[in-house]
mmCIF file of the C-alpha atoms, coordinates in Angstrom:
data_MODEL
# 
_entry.id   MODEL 
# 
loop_
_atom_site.group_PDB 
_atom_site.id 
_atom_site.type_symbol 
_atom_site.label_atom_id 
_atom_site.label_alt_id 
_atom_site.label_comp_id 
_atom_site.label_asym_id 
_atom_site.label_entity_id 
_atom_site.label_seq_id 
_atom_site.pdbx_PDB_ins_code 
_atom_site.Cartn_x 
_atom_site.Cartn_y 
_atom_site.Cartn_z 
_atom_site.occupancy 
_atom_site.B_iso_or_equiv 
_atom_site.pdbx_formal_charge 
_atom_site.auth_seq_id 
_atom_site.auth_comp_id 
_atom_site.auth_asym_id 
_atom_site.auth_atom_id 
_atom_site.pdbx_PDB_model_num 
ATOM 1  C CA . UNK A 1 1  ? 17.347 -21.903 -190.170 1.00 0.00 ? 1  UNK A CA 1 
ATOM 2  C CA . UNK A 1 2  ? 15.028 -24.242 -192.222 1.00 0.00 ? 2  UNK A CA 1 
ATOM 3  C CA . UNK A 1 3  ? 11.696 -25.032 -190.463 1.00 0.00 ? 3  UNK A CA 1 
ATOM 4  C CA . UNK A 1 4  ? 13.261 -28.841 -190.499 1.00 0.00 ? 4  UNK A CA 1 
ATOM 5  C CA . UNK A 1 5  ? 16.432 -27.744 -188.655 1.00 0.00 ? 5  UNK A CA 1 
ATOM 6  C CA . UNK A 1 6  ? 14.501 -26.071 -185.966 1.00 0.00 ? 6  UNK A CA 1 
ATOM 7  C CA . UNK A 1 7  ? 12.029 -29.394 -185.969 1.00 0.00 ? 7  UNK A CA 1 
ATOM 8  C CA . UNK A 1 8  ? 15.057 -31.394 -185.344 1.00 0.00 ? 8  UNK A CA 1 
ATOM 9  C CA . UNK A 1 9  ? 16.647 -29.442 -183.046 1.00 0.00 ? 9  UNK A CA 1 
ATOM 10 C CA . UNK A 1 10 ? 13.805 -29.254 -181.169 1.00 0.00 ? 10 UNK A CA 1 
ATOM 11 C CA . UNK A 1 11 ? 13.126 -32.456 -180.829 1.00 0.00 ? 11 UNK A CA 1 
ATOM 12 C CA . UNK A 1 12 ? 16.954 -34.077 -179.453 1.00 0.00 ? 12 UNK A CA 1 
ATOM 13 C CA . UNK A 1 13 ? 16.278 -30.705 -177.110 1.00 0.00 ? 13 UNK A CA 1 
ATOM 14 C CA . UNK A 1 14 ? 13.000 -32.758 -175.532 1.00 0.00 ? 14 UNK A CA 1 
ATOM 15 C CA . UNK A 1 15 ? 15.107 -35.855 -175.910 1.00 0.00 ? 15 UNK A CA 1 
ATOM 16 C CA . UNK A 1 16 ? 17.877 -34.332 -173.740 1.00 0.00 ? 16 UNK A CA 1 
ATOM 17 C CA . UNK A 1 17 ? 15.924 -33.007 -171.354 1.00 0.00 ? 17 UNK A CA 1 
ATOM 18 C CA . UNK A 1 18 ? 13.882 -36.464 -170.704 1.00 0.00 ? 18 UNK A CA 1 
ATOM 19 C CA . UNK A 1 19 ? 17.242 -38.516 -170.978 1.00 0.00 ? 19 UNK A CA 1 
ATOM 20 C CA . UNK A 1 20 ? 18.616 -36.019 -167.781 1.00 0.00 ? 20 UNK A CA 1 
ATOM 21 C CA . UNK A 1 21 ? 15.794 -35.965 -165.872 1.00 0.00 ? 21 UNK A CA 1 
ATOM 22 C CA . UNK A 1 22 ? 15.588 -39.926 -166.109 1.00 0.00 ? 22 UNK A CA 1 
ATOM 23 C CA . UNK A 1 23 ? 19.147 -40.089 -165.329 1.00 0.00 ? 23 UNK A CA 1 
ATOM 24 C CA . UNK A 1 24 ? 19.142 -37.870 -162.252 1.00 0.00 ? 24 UNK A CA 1 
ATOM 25 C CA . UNK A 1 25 ? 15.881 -39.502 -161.384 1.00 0.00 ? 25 UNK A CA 1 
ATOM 26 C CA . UNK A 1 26 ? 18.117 -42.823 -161.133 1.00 0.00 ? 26 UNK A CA 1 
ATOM 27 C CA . UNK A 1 27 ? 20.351 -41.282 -158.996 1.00 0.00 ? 27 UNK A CA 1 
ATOM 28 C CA . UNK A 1 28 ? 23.535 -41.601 -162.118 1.00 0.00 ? 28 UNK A CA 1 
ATOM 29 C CA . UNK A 1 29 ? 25.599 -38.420 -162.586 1.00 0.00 ? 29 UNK A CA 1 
ATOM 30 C CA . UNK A 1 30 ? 26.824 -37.925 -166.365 1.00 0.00 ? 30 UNK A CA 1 
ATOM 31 C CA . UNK A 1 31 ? 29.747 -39.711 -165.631 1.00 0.00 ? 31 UNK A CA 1 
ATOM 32 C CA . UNK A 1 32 ? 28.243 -42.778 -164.164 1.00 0.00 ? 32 UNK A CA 1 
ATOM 33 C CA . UNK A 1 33 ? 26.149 -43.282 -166.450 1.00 0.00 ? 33 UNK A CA 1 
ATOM 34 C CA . UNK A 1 34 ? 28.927 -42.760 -169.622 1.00 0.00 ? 34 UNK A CA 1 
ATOM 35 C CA . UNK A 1 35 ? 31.130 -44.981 -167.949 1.00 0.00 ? 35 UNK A CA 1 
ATOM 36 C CA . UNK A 1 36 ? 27.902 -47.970 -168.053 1.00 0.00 ? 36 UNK A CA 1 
ATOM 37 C CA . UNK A 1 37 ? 27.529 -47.540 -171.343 1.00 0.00 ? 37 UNK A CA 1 
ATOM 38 C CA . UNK A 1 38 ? 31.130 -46.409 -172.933 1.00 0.00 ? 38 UNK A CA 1 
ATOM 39 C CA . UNK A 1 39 ? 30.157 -42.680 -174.253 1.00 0.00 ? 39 UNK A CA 1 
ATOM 40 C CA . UNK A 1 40 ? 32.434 -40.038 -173.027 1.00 0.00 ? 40 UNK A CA 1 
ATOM 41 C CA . UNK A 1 41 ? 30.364 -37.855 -170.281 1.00 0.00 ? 41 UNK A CA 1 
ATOM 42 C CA . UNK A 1 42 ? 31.289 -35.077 -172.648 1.00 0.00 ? 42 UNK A CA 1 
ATOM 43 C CA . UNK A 1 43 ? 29.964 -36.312 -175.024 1.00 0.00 ? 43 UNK A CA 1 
ATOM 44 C CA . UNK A 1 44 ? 26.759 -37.494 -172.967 1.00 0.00 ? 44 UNK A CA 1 
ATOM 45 C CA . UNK A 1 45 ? 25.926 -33.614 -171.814 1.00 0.00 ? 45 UNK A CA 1 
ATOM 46 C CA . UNK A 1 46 ? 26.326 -32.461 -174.896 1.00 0.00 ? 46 UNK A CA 1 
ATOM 47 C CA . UNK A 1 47 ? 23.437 -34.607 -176.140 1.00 0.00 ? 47 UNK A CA 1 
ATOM 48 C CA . UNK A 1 48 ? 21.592 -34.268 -172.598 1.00 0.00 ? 48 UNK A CA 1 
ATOM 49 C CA . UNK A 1 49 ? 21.886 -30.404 -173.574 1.00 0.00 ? 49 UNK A CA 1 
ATOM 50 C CA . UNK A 1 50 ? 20.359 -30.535 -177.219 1.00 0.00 ? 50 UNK A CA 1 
ATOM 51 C CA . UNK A 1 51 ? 23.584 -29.674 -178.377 1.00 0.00 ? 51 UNK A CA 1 
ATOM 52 C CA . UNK A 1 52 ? 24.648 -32.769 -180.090 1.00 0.00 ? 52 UNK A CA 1 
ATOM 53 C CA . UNK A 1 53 ? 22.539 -35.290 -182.298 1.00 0.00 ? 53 UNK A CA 1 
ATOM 54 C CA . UNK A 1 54 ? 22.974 -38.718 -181.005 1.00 0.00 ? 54 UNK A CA 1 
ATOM 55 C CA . UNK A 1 55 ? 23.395 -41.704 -183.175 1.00 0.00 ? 55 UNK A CA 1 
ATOM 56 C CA . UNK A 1 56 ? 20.792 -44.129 -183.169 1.00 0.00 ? 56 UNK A CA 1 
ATOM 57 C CA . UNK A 1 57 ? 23.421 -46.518 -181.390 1.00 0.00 ? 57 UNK A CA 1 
ATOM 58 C CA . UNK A 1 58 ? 23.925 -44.173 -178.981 1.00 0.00 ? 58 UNK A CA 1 
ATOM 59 C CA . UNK A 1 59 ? 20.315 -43.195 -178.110 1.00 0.00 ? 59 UNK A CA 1 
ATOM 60 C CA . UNK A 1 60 ? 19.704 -47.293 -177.685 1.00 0.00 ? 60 UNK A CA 1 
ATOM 61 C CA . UNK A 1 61 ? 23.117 -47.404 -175.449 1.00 0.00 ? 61 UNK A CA 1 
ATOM 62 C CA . UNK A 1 62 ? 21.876 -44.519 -173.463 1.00 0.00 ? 62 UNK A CA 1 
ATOM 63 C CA . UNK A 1 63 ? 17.665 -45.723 -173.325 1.00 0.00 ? 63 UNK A CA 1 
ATOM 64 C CA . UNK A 1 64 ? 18.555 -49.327 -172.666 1.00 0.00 ? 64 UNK A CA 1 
ATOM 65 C CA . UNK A 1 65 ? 20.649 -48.681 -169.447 1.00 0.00 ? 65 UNK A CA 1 
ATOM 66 C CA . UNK A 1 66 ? 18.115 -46.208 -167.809 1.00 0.00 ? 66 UNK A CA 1 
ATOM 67 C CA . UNK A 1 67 ? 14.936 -47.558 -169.112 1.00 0.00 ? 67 UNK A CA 1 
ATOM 68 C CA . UNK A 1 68 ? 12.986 -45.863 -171.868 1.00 0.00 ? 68 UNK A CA 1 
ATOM 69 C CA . UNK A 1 69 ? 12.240 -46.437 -174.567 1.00 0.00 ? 69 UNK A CA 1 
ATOM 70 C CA . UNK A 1 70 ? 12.844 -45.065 -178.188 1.00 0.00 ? 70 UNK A CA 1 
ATOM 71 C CA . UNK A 1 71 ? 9.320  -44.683 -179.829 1.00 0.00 ? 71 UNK A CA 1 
ATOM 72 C CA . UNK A 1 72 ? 8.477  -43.740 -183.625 1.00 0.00 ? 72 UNK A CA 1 
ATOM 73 C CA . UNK A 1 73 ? 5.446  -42.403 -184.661 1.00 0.00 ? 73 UNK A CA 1 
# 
């Protein structure tokens, strides 16, 4: 694994982990909060898990409905 892959990874790892604990925070189970925002809640773990790299499109979907915010640096 490339020291970019393992950046990458990394990182939608953090990304899952902050998306769950805002959505469990909110009181939304996976499939609640699929069903808001039209992902599949398989799909939705997966990427809460770090083990699927979300679109752009669906990172906004997912960050607009439980209120963070997507922030480059």
């Amino acid at each position: 694994m490339t020291m970019t892959t393992t950046y990458l990874n990394d990182n939608m790892a953090r990304i899952g982990r902050t998306i769950a604990e805002r959505r469990k925070a909110l009181g939304l189970s996976v499939r609640e909060l699929g069903a808001r925002i039209g992902v599949n809640y398989t799909t939705l773990s997966l990427i809460e898990n770090g083990k699927l790299n979300a679109s752009i499109a669906t990172l906004t979907k997912i960050t607009d409905e439980i209120g963070l915010k997507i922030e480059i640096k």
